[in-house]
C-alpha positions in Angstrom: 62.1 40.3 11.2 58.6 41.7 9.9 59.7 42.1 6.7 61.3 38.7 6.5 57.8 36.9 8.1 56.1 38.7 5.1 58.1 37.1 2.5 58.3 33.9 3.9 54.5 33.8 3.8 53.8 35.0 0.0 56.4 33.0 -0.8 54.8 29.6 0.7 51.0 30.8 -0.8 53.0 31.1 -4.3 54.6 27.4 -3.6 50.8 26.6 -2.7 49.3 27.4 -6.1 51.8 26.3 -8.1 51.0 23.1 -6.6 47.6 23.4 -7.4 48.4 24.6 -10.9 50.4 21.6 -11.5 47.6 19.1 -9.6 45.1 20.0 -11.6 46.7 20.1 -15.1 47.7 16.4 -14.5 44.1 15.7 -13.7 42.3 13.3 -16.4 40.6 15.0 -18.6 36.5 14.1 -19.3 36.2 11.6 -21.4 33.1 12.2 -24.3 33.2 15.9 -23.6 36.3 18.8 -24.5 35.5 22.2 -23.3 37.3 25.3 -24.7 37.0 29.2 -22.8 33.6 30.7 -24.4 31.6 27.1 -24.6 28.3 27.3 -23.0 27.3 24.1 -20.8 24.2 22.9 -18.9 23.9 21.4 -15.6 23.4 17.7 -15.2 23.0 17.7 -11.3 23.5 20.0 -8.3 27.6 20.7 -7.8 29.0 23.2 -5.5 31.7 26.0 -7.0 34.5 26.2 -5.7 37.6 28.4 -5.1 40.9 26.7 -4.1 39.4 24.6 -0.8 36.5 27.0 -0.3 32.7 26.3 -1.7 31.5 29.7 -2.8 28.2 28.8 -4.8 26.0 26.1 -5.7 25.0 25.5 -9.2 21.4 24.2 -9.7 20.3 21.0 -12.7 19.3 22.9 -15.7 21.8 25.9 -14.8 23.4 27.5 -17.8 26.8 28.2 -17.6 30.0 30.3 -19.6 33.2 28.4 -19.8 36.0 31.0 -18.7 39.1 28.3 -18.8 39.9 24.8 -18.7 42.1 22.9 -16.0 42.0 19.4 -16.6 38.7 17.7 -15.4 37.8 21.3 -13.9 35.9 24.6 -15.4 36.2 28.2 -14.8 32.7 29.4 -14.8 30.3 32.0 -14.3 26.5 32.0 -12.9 25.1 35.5 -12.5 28.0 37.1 -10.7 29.6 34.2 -8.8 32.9 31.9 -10.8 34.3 29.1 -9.4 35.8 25.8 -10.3 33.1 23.1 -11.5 34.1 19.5 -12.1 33.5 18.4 -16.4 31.5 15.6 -15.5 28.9 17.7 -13.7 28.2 19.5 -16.8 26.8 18.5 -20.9 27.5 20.6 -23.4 24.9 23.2 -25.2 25.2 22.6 -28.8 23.4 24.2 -31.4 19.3 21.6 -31.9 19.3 19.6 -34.8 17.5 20.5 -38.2 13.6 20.2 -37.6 12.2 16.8 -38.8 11.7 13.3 -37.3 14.6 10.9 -36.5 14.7 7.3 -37.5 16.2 4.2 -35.8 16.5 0.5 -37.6 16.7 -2.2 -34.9 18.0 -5.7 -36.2 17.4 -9.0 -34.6 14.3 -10.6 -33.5 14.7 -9.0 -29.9 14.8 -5.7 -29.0 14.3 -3.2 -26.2 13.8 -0.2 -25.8 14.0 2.9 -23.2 12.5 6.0 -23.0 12.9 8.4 -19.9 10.6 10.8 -20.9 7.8 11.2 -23.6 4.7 9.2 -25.1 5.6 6.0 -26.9 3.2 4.0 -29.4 3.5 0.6 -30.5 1.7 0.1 -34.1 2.3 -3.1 -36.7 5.3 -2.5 -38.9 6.6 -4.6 -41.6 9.8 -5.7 -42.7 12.3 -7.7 -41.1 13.3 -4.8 -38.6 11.6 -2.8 -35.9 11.9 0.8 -36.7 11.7 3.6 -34.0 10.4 7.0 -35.1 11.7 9.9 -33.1 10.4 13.6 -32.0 12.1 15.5 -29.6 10.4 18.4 -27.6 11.5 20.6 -25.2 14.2 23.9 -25.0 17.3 21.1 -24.2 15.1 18.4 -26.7 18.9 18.2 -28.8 20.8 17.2 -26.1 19.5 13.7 -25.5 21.5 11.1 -26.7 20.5 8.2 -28.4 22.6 5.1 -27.5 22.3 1.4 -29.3 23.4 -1.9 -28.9 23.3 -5.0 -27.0 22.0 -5.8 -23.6 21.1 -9.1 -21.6 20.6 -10.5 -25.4 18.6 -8.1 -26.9 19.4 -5.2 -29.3 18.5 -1.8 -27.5 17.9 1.9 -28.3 18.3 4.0 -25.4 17.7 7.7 -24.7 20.2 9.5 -22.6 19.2 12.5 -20.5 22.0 14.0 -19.1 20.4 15.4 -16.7 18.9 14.8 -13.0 15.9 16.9 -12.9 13.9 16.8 -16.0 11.0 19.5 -16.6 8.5 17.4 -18.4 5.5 20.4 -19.6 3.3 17.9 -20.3 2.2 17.3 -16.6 1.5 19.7 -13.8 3.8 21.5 -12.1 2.4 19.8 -8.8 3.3 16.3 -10.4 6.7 14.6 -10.3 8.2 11.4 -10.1 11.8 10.3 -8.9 13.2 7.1 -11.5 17.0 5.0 -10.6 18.3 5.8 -13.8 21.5 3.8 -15.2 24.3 5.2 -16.7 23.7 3.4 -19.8 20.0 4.6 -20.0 18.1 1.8 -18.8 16.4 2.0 -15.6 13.8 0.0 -13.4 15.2 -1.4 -10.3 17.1 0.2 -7.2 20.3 1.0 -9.0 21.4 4.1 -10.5 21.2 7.3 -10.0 18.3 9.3 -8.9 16.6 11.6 -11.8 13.6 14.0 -10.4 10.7 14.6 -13.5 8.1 16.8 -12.3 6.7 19.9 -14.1 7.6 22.4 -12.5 11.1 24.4 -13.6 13.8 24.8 -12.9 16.0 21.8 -14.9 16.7 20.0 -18.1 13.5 20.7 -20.4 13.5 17.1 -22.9 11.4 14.9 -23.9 10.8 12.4 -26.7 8.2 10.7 -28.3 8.3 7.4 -30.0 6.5 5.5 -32.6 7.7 2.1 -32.8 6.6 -0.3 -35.4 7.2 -3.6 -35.1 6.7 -6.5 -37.8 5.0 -10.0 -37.0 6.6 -12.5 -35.2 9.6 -10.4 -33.4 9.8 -10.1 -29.2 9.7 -6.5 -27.9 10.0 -5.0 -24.6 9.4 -0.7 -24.2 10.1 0.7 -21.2 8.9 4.1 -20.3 10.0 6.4 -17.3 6.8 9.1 -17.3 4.6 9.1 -19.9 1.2 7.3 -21.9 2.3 4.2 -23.2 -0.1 2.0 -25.7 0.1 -0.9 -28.4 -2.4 -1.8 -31.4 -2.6 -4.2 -33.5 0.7 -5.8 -33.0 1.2 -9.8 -34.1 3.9 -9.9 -32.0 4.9 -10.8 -28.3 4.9 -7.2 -26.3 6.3 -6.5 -22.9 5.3 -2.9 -22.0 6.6 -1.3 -18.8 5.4 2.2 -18.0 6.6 3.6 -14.2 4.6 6.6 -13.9 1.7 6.9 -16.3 -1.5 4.8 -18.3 -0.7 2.0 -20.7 -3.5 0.6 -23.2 -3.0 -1.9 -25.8 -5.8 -3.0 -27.9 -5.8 -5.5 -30.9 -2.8 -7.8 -30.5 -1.8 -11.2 -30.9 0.9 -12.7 -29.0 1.9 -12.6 -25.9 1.0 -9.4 -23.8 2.9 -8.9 -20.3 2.1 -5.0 -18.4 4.3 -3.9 -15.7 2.6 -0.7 -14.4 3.9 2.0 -11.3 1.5 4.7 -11.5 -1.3 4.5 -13.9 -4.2 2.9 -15.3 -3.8 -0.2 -17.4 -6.9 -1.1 -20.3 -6.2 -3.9 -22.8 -8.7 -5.0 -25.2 -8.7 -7.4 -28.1 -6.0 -9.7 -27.5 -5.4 -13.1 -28.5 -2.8 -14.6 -26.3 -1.3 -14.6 -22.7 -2.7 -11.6 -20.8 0.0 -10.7 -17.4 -0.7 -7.6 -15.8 0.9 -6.5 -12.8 -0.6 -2.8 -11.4 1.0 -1.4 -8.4 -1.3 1.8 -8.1 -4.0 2.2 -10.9 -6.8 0.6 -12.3 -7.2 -2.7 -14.6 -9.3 -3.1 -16.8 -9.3 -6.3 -19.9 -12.1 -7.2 -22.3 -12.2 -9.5 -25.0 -9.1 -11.9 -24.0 -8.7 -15.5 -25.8 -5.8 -16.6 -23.3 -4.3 -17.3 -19.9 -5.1 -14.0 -17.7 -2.9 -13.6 -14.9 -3.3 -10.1 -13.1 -2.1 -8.7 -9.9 -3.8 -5.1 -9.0 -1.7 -4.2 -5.4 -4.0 -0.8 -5.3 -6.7 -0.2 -8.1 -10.1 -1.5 -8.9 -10.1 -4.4 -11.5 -12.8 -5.3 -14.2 -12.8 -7.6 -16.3 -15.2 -8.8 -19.2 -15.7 -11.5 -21.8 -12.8 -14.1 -21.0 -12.2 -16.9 -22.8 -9.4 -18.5 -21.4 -8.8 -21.8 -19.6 -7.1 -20.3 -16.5 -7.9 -17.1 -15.1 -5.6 -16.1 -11.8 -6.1 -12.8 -10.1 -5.1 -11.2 -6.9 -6.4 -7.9 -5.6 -4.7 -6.4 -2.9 -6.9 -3.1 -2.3 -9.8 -2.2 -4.8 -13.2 -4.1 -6.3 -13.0 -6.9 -8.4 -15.7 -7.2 -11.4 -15.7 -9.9 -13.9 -18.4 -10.8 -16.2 -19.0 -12.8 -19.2 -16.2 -15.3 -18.4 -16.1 -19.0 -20.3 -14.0 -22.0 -20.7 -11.6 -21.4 -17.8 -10.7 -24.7 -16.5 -9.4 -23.4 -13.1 -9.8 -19.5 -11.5 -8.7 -18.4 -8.7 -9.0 -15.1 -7.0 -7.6 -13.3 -4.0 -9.2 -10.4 -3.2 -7.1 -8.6 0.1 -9.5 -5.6 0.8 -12.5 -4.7 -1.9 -16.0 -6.7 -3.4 -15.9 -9.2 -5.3 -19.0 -9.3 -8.1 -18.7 -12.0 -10.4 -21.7 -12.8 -13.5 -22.2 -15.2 -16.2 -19.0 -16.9 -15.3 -18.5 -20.5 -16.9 -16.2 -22.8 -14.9 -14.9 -26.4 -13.9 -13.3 -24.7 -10.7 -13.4 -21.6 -8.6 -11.5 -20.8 -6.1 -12.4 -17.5 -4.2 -10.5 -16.1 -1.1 -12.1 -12.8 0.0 -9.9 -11.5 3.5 -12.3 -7.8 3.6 -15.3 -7.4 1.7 -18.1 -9.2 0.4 -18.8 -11.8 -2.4 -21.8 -11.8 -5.1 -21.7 -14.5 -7.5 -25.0 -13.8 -9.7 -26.8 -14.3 -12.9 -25.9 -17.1 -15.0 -23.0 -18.6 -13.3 -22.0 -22.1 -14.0 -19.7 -23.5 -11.9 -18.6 -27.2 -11.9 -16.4 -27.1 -8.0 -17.0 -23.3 -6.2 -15.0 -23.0 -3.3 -15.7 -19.6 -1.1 -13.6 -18.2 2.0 -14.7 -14.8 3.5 -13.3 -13.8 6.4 -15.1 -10.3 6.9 -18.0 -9.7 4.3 -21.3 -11.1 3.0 -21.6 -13.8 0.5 -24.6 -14.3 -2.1 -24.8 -16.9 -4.7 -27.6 -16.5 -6.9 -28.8 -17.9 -9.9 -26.2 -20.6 -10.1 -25.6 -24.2 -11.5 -23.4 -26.3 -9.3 -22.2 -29.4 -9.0 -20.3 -28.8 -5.4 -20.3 -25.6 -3.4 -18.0 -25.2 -0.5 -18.1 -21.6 1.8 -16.7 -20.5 4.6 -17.4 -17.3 5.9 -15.6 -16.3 9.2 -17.9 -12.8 9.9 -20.7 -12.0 7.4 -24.3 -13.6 6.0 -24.5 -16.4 3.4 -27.0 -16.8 1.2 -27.2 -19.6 -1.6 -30.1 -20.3 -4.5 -29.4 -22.6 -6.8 -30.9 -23.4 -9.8 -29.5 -27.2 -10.3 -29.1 -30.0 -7.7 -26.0 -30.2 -6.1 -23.9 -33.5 -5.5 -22.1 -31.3 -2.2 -23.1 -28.1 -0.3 -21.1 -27.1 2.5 -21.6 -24.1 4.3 -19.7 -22.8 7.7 -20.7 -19.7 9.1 -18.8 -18.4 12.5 -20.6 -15.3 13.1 -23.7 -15.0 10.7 -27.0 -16.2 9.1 -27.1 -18.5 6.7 -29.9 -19.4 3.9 -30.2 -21.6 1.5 -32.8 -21.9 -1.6 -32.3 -25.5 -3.5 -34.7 -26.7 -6.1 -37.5 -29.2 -4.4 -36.5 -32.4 -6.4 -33.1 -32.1 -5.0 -32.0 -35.7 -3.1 -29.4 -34.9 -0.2 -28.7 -36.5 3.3 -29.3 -33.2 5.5 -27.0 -31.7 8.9 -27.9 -28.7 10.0 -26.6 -27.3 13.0 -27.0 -23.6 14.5 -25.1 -23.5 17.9 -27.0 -19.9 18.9 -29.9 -19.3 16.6 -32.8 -21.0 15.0 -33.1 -23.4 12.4 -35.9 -23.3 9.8 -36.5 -26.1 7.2 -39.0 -25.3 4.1 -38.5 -27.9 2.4 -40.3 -32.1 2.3 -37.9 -34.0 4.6 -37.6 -37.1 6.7 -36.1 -36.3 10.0 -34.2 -38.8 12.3 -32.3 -36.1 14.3 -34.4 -33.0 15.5 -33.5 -30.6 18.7 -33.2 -27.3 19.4 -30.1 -26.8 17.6 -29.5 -30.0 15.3 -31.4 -31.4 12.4 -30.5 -34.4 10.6 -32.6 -36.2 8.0 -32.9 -37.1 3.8 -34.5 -35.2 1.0 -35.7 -36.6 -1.9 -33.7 -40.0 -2.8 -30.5 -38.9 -0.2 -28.1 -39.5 -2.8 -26.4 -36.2 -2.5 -25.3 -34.0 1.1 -26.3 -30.9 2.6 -24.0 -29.8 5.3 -24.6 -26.2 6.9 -22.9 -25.3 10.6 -23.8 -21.6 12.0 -22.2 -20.4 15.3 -23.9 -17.3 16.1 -26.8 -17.5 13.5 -30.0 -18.9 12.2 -30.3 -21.5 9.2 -32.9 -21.6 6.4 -33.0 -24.0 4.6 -36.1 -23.7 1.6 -36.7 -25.0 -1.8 -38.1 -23.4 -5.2 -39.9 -25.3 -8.1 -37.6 -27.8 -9.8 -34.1 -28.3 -10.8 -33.7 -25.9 -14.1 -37.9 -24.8 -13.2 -38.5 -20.9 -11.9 -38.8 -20.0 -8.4 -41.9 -18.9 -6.8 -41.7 -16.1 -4.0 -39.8 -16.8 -1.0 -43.3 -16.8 1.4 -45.8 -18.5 -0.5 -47.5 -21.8 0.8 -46.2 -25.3 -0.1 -47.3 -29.0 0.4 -45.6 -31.4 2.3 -45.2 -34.7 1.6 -48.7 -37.1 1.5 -47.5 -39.2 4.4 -46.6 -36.0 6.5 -48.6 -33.8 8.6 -47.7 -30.2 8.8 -45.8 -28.5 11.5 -46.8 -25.9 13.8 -45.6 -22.4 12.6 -42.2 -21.5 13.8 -42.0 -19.4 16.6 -40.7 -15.4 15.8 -36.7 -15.4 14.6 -34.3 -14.4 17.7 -32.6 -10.9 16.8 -29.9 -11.9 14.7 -26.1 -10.1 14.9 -25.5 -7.0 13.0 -23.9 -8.1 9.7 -21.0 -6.5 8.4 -21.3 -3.9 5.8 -20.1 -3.9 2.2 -16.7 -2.9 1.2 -16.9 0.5 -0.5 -15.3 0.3 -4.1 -13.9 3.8 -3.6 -11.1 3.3 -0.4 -11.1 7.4 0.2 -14.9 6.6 1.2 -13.9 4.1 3.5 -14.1 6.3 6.8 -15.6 4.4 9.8 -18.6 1.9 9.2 -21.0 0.4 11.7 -19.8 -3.5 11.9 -16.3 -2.6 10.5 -13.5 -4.7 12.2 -11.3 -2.6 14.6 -8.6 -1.5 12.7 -9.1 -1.8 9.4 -9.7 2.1 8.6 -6.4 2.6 9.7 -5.3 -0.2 7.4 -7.4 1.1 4.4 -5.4 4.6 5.0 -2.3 3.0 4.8 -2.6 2.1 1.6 -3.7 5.4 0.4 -0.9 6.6 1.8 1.2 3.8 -0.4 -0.7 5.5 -3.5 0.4 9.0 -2.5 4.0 8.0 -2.3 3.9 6.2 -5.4 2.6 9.1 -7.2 5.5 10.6 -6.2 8.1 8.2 -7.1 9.2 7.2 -3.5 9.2 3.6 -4.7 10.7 2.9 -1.0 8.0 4.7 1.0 5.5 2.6 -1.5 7.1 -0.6 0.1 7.2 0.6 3.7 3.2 1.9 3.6 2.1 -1.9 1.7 4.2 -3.8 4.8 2.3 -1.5 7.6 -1.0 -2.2 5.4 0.2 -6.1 5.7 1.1 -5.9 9.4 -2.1 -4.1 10.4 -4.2 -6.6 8.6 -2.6 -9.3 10.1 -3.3 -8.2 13.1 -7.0 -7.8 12.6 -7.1 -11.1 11.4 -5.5 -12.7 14.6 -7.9 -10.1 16.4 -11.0 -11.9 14.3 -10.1 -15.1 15.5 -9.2 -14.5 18.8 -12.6 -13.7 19.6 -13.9 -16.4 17.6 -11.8 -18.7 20.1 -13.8 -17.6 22.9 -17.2 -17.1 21.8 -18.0 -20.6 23.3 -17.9 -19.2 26.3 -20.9 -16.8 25.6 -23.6 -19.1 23.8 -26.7 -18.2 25.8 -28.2 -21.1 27.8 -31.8 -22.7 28.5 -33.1 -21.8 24.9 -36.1 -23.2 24.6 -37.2 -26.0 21.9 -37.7 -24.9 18.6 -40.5 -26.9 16.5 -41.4 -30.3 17.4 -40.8 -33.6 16.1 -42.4 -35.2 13.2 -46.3 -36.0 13.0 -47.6 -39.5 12.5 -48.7 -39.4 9.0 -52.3 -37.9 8.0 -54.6 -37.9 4.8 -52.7 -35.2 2.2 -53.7 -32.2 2.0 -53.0 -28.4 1.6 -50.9 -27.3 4.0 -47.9 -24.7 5.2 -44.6 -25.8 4.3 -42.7 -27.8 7.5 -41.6 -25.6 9.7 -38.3 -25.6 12.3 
């Protein structure tokens, strides 16, 4: 009976195997790769080895391995000291490099892409009717990368295959890496694919290549790189570049320019035509730009210089915006989330400026047709500027105006902060000034029919234009400086009134006024905790250098989830802000007592202190 048990069990493990045997000779075999006993193959991915059912090893991306037979879609090899059974597709084969030298590629057709895991690529002027693609390759595994044409959502590509999900780029520190949704056809951008690590560090597939392109007038090109520099001069073409983790700069183009950025700082300088720059973590910087500008910085500082285009549109999500030397825009807007805002010399029918946390400086030489402000937690200071109409609202933070022109319109709203403003003497404006808990001071010749404690109302010069300024918790000041287009004297020297009018009595002392919010710091690792900063927003501000950290590190996902808690978090401050601002009526202090006193029957001229309230 023993010996009969024994039998029947070797022979059901022989019927077993046989079975196998004939399974797995039936399997498909790879397609693109045939693998003979002796050929040496490199690890695409992670795969486990196996023997029969059982998992005896893992193989690692990079791995080298020795081919000891073939079954089908299944190898025999050895790592080290362990064999198993590896599936074909989880392997490339390790063929002998090419011959040393440069590759070249001819793209025909007016529009063409192309991709680039891995390496540098530069953009130059070309000539003749094709774009041509020069090619080094670098790296131990450099001849294993597949170049693959043709093509795709109507443009002709060139694509370059890694076959291979970790890539060791030596360019970058082994600390830095990046994680990229890489399609099997080579193109990548977007949540499909499969996941490809690059970092610096070893082990894994060691590649890269990098590209000179050159492109002849006239043709419409779009480069897309994984991890590496990117940059474009002196094309006369229209360019899209797309760079995920790493800088882009393009200088000396005409044509269209769009810049899609991950990672990276983006300069552009020197281009005639359409500017669009979108930044999701890195700095912006564009000088010299005869076109529309459209740019949208989600975490980076942005400055810009000498503009001359007829719209200018900008949003800022988290970083300091600086723009000087800016003419002929018809309309510019810009939203600035969390950072300053410090705009000069800026030429412009309309502005529209929406500032949620930080402060406002429009300064030196600004000529602005329509300026409409709204800050809801900084300072704002206009100086030295030429307006026809000038429209702020500032929810938490100081306001102060001097212009140099007279205005048609000034309206000012100010919930929680002092508010001043220097107008040249000639101006002609019908005048309502009203400071629900502070003081209001008038330096400035005017005809009063309205005049208590907290309400002035009355005409300067011929009353053709308004002057309309509302505080909440604040004072108003409301002075004037030589002539429209004239120089200003200091702020304290004496004036004359009017001949018919008889000076006021000084004012009496200014009531403490409410701590004013601070300026936003440029640099958001400095942000820490500030006196006057609204509760909250340091935790905010570290949520979105934790969205920087995980975009560093390719975790395009965790990027999204930090930017939503930076937008929740900020929303909440803002319903905070005005929460509070709904009930600060119920705080206005009580039985203040008269500030000034109504006008004086008129009295011979003469040299006196400027009217006081």
């Amino acid at each position: 009976m023993e010996g009969r048990a024994v039998h029947s069990t070797a022979k059901s493990m022989w019927i077993m195997l046989a079975v196998t045997i004939v399974s797995t000779s039936l399997a498909p075999v790879c397609v693109g790769q045939e693998y003979r006993k002796g050929d040496e193959v490199i690890v695409r991915r992670d795969a486990p080895l196996k023997v029969e059912t059982e998992t005896v090893g893992t193989v690692r991306n990079g791995d080298r391995l020795v081919v000891e037979d073939v079954r089908g879609k299944w190898l025999w090899v050895r790592s080290g000291q362990t064999r198993g059974w590896i599936e074909s597709d989880s392997v490339t084969a390790a063929g002998a490099p090419p011959a040393p030298g440069q590759q070249r590629h001819r793209l025909q057709g007016k529009r063409v892409a192309i991709y680039n895991l891995v390496g540098n690529v530069e953009v130059v002027a070309g000539s003749g009717p094709d774009v041509l693609v020069e090619v080094r390759r670098e790296g131990r595994d450099s001849h294993l990368i597949r170049v693959a044409a043709g093509p795709i959502d109507g443009r002709e590509t060139l694509r370059f295959i890694y076959p291979a999900d970790r890539i060791v780029y030596r360019r970058v520190s082994p600390l830095t890496m990046s994680q990229v949704q890489v399609r099997e056809d080579g193109t990548f951008e977007g949540s499909d694919g499969h996941q490809v690590l690059i970092s610096g560090a070893a082990p894994g597939f060691e590649a890269y290549a990098d590209l000179t392109v050159r492109v002849p007038p006239g043709h419409d090109v779009s480069v897309h790189v994984g991890f590496g520099e990117l940059s474009a001069r002196d094309v006369e073409s229209q360019l899209c570049l797309h760079n995920l983790a790493g800088n882009i700069q393009a200088s000396g183009n005409r044509g269209s320019l769009t810049i899609e950025a991950g990672a990276g700082d983006v300069k552009t300088r020197r281009v005639e035509g359409s500017l669009a720059i979108h930044a999701k973590a890195g700095n912006v910087e564009a000088r010299d730009i005869q076109g529309p500008v459209n740019i949208h910085a989600e975490a980076g500082n942005v400055k810009l210089a000498e503009l001359r285009a007829r719209t200018i549109e900008l949003k800022a999500e988290a970083g300091q915006v600086d723009m000087t030397n800016a003419s002929e825009a018809e309309n510019l807007t810009i939203e600035a989330q969390a950072g300053d805002v410090h705009l000069s010399q800026i030429r412009a029918k309309k502005l529209q400026l929406t500032a949620e946390a930080g402060g406002v400086g429009v300064e030196k030489q600004c000529n602005i047709d329509d300026l409409s402000i709204r800050a809801e937690a900084g300072d704002v200071r206009l100086a030295d500027l030429r307006a026809r109409k000038v429209d702020v609202k500032a929810e938490a933070g100081t306001v102060r105006v001097q212009l140099m022109s007279n205005a048609e319109d000034i309206g000012i709203i100010a919930e929680a902060g002092d508010v001043a403003v220097d107008v040249p003497n000639d101006i002609g404006a019908a005048v309502e000034l009203d400071a629900d808990a502070g003081q209001i001071e008038v330096k400035l010749p005017i005809s009063t029919s309205v005049n208590t404690d907290n309400k002035v109302r009355g005409t300067v010069g011929n009353g053709r234009g308004r002057i309309k300024i509302r505080t909440e918790a604040g004072s108003i000041r409301l002075s004037g400086h030589g002539t429209s287009g004239g120089s200003q004297p200091p702020a304290d020297s004496p004036r004359s009134s009017e001949g018919s009018r008889k000076p006021h009595p000084p004012a009496p002392p200014a009531a403490p006024t409410p701590p004013r919010p601070p300026r936003f710091p440029a640099n958001l690792a400095d942000v820490g905790s500030l006196p006057g900063m609204p509760e909250g927003l340091e935790e905010a501000m570290k949520e979105i250098e934790n969205a920087r950290e995980e975009l560093g590190r390719g975790n395009t996902k965790g990027f999204e989830e930090k930017m939503r808690a930076f937008e929740k978090k900020m929303k909440a401050i803002q319903e905070k802000m005005k929460a509070s601002g709904d009930n600060r009526e119920d705080s206005k202090p009580q039985g203040r007592p008269p500030l000034g006193v109504p006008p004086a029957p008129p009295a011979p001229p003469s040299p006196a202190p400027a009217p006081s309230r």
